[in-house]
Phi, psi and omega in degrees: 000323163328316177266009188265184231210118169305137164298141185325301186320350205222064193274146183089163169279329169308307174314298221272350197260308188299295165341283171308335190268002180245310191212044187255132177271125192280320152221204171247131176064207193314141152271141209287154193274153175240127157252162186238149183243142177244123160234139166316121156284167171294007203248339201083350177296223186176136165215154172267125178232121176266114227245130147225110215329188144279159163294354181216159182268007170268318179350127185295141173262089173281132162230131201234142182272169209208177197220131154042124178047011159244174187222207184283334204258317205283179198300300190272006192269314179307326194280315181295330173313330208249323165280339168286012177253309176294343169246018158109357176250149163288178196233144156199158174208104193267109185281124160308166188310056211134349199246013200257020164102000175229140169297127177258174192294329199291160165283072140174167189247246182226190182184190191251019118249051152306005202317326159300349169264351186263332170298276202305309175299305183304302194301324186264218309273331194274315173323115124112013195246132188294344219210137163294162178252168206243133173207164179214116159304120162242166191024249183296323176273347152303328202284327171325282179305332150302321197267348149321270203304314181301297176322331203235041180351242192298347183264345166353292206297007204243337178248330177199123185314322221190143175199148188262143150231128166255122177043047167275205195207077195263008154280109180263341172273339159268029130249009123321319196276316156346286173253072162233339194252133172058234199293331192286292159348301187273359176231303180291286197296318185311315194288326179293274205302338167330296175270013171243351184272309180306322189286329186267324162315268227308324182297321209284329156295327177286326172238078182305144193083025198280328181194166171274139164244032123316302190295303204285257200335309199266028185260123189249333193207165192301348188257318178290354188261308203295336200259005195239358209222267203284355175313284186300334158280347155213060155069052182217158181279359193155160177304297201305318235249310149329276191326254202358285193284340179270008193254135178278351172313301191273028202265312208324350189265001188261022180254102169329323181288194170274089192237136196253137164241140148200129179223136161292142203250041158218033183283091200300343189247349185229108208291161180302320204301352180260012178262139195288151220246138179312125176065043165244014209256318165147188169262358200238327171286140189251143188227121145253163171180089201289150174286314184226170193138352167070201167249125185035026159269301174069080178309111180243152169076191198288159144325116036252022116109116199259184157231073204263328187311325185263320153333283144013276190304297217272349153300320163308288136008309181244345172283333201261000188278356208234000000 
């Protein structure tokens, strides 16, 4: 996967990020059936998590964290669905608050160092399982997940064998300042906030006064929304005060597992120049960073072309680190 090489047809990171998440075939033939569990948080909330079995019930359990506005649904969450079904694992994909197509109750949503919500999920995902689970993160949800395996340092292994984060953004303030600028600003950020400005007027009805929505309304870029919505809602002083403490980079030495960071360094939301540098991430972390592949396409084959290739690698990856 270091080496790996966009098809000619598809040159750049915009191209190589847009294409696959629109029209790339996620998998070949039937796609594996999901089933869904709704569980009580310790909170009184709820989040929906959707499973698809093993041929056993010892069968190893991949669980993948979905990134900013995703789900169970998105392009790369179908494609790992479908290769853990071809090699024999169960499945899972545990949805943030908010994101499994129902508003949840609490006065909050989700953010990219959730890591207490991501423990609480490896752990109930682990009860009663023979084996640790292999799990991955993508974009906002790799960045969750790394800052998890730092927090729970030498006790990780004890809940996941092995762990991916893909095209996260574990700088959070350069990739914020990223996509808030030029194309990015007018396509990526415009596309988030389409569907996250509706979610939070819906919280702010179920919980009047929570934040201004004048303040809300008048947010143009990820940074006026974090400072106005996910900052304050989940306990941070602010978007700068947010970035800091939620970005998993300068954390990477405290992590004790088998853990793969990978990002393409033409990745339009994660500038290369923020990505950790080879033997500065700890010994136990692995880093590619492939020249192409966009954010979260990593594109294979003839036109119109999948994205089953970088899925591939890091399942492969995490079978042979475990």
């Amino acid at each position: 996967m270091e080496g790996f090489a966009a098809p000619w047809w598809l040159p750049g990171g915009n191209a190589q990020t847009i294409w696959p998440a629109l029209f790339s075939r996620r998998h070949p033939g039937v796609p594996p059936r999901l089933r869904r569990e709704r569980w009580a948080t310790p909170d009184g909330d709820f989040i929906d998590v959707d499973f698809a079995d093993g041929p056993t019930p010892a069968a190893p359990m991949l669980v993948l964290f979905h990134g900013l506005e995703g789900s169970s649904q998105s392009h790369y969450a179908r494609a790992f669905a479908h290769l853990a079904r071809e090699a024999g694992w169960a499945f899972a994909v545990p949805h943030f608050r908010g994101c499994s197509g129902e508003l949840n109750h609490a006065p909050r949503a989700y953010h990219s160092g959730d890591f207490e919500e991501i423990g609480w999920i490896l752990e109930r995902l682990r009860a009663g399982r023979t084996q640790p689970l292999r799990a991955v993160g993508v974009s906002l949800g790799g960045n969750a997940l790394l800052r998890w395996a730092e927090e729970a340092g030498d006790t990780a292994a004890r809940t996941v064998a092995a762990l991916a984060a893909v095209s996260s953004p574990i700088d959070l303030a350069a990739g914020g300042r990223a996509i808030d600028r030029g194309f990015n600003r007018q396509v990526y950020a415009r596309m988030f906030l389409r569907t996250m400005k509706p979610k939070a007027l819906a919280k702010l009805a179920q919980h009047p006064g929570l934040f201004s929505r004048e303040r809300l309304l008048a947010a143009r870029s990820l940074y006026e929304f974090d400072d106005v919505f996910t900052a304050p809602l989940h306990g941070f002083r602010g978007t700068d005060d947010y970035w800091m403490r939620a970005s998993a980079k300068p954390h990477l030495q405290r992590i004790r597992i088998p853990a793969l960071v990978l990002n393409a360094r033409n990745d339009p939301f994660v500038p290369a120049a923020s990505l950790p540098r080879p033997g500065s991430a700890g010994r136990h972390v692995t880093l590619w960073q492939p020249r192409h592949g966009g954010h979260v396409g990593f594109p294979g084959g003839r036109f119109p072309g999948h994205v089953l290739t970088m899925p591939e690698a890091v399942l492969q990856w995490l079978q042979r680190s475990t």
